[in-house]
C-alpha positions in Angstrom: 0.0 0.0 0.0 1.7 3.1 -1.3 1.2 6.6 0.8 -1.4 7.8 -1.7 -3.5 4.6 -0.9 -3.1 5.2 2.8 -4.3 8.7 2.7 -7.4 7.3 0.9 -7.9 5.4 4.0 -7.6 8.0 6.2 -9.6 10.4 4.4 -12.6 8.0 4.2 -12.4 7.0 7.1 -12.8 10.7 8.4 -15.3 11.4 6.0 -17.3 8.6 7.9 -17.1 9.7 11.3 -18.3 12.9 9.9 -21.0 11.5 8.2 -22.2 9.4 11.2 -21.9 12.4 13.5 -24.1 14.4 11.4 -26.8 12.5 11.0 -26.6 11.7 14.5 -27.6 15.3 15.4 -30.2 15.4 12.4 -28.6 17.8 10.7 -28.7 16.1 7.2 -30.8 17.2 4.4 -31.2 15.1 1.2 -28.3 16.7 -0.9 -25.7 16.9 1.7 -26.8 12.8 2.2 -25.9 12.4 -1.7 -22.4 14.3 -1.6 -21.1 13.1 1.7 -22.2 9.3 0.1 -20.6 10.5 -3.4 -17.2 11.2 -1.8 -17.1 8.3 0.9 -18.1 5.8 -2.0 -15.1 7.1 -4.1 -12.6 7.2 -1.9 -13.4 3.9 -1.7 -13.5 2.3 -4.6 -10.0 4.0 -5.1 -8.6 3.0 -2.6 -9.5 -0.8 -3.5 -9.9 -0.6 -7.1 -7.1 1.7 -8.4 -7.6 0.8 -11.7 -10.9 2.7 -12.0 -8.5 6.4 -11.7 -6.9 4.6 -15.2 -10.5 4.3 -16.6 -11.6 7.6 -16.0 -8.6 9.1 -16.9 -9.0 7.9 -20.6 -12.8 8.9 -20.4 -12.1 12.5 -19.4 -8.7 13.0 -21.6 -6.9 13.9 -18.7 -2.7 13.3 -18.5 -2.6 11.1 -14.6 -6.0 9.3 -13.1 -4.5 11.7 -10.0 -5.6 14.7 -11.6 -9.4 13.5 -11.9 -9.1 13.6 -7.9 -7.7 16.9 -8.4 -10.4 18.5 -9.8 -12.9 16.6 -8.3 -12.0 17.7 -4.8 -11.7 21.2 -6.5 -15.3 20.8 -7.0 -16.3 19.4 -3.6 -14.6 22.3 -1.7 -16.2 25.0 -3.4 -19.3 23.4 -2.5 -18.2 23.1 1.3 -17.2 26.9 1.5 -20.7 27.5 0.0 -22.0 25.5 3.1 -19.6 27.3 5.3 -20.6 30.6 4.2 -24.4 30.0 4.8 -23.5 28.5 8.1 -21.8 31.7 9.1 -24.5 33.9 7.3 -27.3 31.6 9.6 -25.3 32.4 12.6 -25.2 36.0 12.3 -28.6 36.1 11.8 -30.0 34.2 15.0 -27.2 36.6 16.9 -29.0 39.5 15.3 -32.5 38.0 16.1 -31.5 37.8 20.0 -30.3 41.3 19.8 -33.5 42.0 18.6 -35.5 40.2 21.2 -33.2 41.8 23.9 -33.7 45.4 22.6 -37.3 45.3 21.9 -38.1 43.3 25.7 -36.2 45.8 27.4 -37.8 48.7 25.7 -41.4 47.4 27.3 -44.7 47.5 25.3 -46.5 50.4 24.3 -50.0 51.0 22.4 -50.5 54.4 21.1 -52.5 56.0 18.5 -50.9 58.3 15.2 -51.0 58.9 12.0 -47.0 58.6 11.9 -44.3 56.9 13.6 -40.4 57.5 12.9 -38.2 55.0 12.9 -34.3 56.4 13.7 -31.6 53.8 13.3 -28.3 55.4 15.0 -24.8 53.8 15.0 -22.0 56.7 16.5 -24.1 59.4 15.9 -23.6 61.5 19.2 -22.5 65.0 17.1 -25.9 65.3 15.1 -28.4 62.8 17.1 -29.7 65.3 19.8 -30.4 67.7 16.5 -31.8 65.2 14.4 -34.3 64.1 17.5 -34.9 67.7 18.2 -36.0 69.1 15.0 -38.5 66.2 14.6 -40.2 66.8 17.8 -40.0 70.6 17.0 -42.2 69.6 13.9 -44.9 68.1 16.5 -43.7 64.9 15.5 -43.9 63.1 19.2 -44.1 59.1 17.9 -40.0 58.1 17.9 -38.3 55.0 18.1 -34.9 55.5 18.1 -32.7 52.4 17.5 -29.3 52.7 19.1 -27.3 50.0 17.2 -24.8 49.1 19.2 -22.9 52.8 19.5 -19.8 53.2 21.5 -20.0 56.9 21.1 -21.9 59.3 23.7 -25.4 58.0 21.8 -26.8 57.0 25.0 -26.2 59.8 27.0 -27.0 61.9 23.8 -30.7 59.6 23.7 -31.6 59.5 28.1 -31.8 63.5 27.5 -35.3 62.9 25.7 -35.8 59.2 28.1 -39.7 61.0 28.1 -40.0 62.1 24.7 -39.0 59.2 22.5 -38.8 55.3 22.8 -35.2 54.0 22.8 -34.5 50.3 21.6 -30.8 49.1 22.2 -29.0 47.0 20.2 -26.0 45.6 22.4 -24.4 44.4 19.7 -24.0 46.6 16.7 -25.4 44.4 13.9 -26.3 47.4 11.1 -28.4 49.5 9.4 -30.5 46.8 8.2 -31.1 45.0 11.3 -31.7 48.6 13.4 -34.6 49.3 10.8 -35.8 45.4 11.3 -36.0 46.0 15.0 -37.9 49.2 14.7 -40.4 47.1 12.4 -41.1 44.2 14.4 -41.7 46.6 17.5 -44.3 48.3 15.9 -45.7 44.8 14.4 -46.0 44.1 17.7 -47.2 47.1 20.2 -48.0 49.6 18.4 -52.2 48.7 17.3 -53.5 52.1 15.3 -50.6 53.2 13.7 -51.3 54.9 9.6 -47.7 54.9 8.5 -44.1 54.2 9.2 -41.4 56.8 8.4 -37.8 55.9 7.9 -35.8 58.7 9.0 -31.2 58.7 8.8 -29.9 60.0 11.8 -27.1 62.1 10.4 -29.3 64.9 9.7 -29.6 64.7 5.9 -33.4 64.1 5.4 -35.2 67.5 5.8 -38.9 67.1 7.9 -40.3 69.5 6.2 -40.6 67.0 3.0 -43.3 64.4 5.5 -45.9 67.3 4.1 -45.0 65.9 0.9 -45.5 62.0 1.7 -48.9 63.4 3.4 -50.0 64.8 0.3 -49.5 61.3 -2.2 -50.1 58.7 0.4 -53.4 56.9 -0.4 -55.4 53.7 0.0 -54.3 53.1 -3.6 -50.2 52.9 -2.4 -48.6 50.7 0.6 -44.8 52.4 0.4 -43.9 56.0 -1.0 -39.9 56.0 -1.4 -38.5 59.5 -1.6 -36.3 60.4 -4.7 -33.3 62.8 -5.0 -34.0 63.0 -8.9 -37.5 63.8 -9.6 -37.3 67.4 -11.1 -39.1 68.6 -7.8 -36.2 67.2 -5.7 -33.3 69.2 -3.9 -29.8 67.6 -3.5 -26.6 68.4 -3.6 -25.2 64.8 -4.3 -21.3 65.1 -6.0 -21.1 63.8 -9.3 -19.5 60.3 -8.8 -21.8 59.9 -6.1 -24.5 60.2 -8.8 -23.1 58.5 -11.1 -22.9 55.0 -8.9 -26.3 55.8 -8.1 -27.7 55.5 -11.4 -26.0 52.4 -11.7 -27.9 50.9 -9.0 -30.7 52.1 -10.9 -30.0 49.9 -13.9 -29.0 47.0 -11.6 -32.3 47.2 -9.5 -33.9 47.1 -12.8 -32.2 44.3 -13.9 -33.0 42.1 -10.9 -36.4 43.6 -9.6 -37.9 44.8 -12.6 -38.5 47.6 -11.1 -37.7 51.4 -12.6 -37.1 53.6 -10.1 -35.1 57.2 -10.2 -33.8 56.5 -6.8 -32.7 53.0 -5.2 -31.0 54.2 -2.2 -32.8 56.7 -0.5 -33.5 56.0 3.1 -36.3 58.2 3.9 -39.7 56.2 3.4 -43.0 56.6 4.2 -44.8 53.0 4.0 -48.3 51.5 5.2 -48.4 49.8 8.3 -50.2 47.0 6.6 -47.7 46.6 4.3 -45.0 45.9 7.2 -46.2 42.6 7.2 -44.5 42.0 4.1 -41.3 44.2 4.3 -39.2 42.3 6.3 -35.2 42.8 6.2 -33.0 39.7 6.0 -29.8 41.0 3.9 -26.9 42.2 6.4 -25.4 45.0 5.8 -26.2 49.0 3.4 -27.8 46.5 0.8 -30.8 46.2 2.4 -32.2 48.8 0.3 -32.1 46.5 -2.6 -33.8 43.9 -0.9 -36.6 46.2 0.2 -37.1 46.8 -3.7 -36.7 43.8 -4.5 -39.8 42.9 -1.7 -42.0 45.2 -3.3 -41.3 43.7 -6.7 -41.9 40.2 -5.0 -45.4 41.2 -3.1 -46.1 43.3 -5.8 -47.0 46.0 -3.2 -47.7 49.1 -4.5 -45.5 52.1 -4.6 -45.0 55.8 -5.6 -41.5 57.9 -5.9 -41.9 61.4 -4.0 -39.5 64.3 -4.5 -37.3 65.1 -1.1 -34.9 67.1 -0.3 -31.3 65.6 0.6 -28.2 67.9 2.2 -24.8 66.4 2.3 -22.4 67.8 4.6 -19.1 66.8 5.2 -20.3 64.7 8.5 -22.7 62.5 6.7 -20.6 62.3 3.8 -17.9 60.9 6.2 -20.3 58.4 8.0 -22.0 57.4 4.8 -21.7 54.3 2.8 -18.7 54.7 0.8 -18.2 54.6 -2.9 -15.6 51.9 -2.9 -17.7 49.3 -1.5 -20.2 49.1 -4.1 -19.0 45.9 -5.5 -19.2 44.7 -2.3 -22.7 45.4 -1.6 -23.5 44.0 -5.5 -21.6 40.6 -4.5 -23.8 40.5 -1.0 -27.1 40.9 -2.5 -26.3 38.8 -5.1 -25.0 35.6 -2.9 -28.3 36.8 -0.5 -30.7 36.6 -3.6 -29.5 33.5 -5.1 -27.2 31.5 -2.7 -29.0 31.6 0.9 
């Protein structure tokens, strides 16, 4: 028995054990069944029957029966860092979900009546969140849920200064934009009864209040979301070119996934039907969330309008904001999200 035979042994061997341990804890689905079989069955049979690596050498062309297992195993790691990855991606979300469960218990039940509710999600935003509060209670705007995601700044001291203004949900964990809007969702799903609509509102001071009025006046029972746009022709911005420019690219690519034509993808401020929460729940991790919230709409066929609001940069939000260079990034996430989970 040469050392190549030996490490057969020892591989299927493993590859055994494994096998047995997982379906021990009922872990195994039909396919995984079928691959770990597949491998364990061909180490095997070459370990015993070397010949067969000759066989299938001349069937597939190739110059050693060695490099068959070369590229077979090739094959089967991909597919096991596919496995990995979903793993890890199913482990950050049940972390996210207790975070959730935590913030929203500790935050208590409460049953109001409005026509409006903001939503703040807030990660280190200590310099603008006591202004970005302030100006919408200043517009008689007193239905807040702030959700501190995890901040190490001074947000907390920042957010007990209004402790009898606003609701406060704590994430102890910071776990992202996405999941701080999730846990604002499912807290209203849950307490609040006779609520009209949900506003989504950035905490670095960007979104101007003064553009709800304009929500107000195209909301209907006709439409479950309005999404604000910075390029309708009523819209104020002063987005820098190359911002633009990626933007409009995510237009195409929304397009091209959702079927959906909008003239704005990645505007934050929305002003959506509490019926229609139901539906709109975030899963994706991460700034991409905004495409899977398109992408529900297109799915649920829920019904939406484009409003014109007004967006200010300054050099703090363009600091905190999502930048430019991770835009493949957020392509590849949604991508492995939409087709791989």
């Amino acid at each position: 028995m040469n050392f190549l035979d030996i490490f057969f042994v020892i591989s299927w061997i493993i590859i055994f054990l494994l096998w047995l341990d997982i379906a021990r804890r009922q872990k195994f689905n039909a396919l995984h069944f079928l691959v770990f079989l597949s491998i364990w069955l061909g180490l095997m049979v070459f370990t015993f029957f070397p010949w067969v690596l000759t066989a299938l050498w001349n069937i597939f062309g190739l110059q050693r029966g060695a490099d068959l297992l070369v590229y077979v195993s090739i094959i089967f790691l991909i597919y096991f860092v596919l496995l990995l990855l979903r793993k890890l991606e199913e482990n950050k979300e049940d972390i996210t979900k207790l975070v959730r469960e935590i913030a929203i218990q500790n935050a208590g039940k409460s049953e109001f009546n409005a026509s409006e509710i903001f939503i703040i999600p807030a990660y280190n935003e200590w310099e603008v969140l006591e202004k970005t509060i302030s100006r919408v209670l200043e517009a008689g705007f007193s239905n807040i849920v702030v959700v501190n995601d995890g901040s190490r700044d001074n947000s907390r001291s920042i957010l007990d200064t209004f402790w009898d203004k606003i609701i406060v949900l704590h994430h102890y964990k910071n776990r992202g934009q996405w999941a701080a809007l999730e846990t604002g969702f499912e807290y209203v799903r849950r307490f609040w009864w006779d609520i009209g609509y949900v506003v989504t509102y950035d905490s670095d001071g960007q979104h101007d209040i003064a553009d709800i009025q304009k929500f107000r006046e195209n909301a209907s029972d006709e439409i479950d979301i309005l999404l604000g746009s910075r390029f309708l022709s009523e819209s104020k911005t002063n987005v820098s070119l190359k911002k633009k420019i990626v933007l409009k690219l995510w237009i195409i690519f929304t397009f091209f996934l959702s079927q959906i034509k909008l003239s704005d993808t990645h505007n934050g401020y929305r002003y959506i039907k509490k019926s229609a929460l139901q539906d709109i729940v975030i899963t994706i991790d991460g700034m991409w969330h905004a495409s899977e919230i398109i992408d529900i709409i297109a799915q649920k066929k829920l019904r939406y309008k484009e409003v014109p609001v007004h967006i200010k940069y300054t050099e703090y939000s363009l600091a905190k904001g999502q930048k430019i260079s991770n835009g493949m990034n957020v392509l590849t996430r949604f991508i492995w999200s939409k087709f791989f989970r």
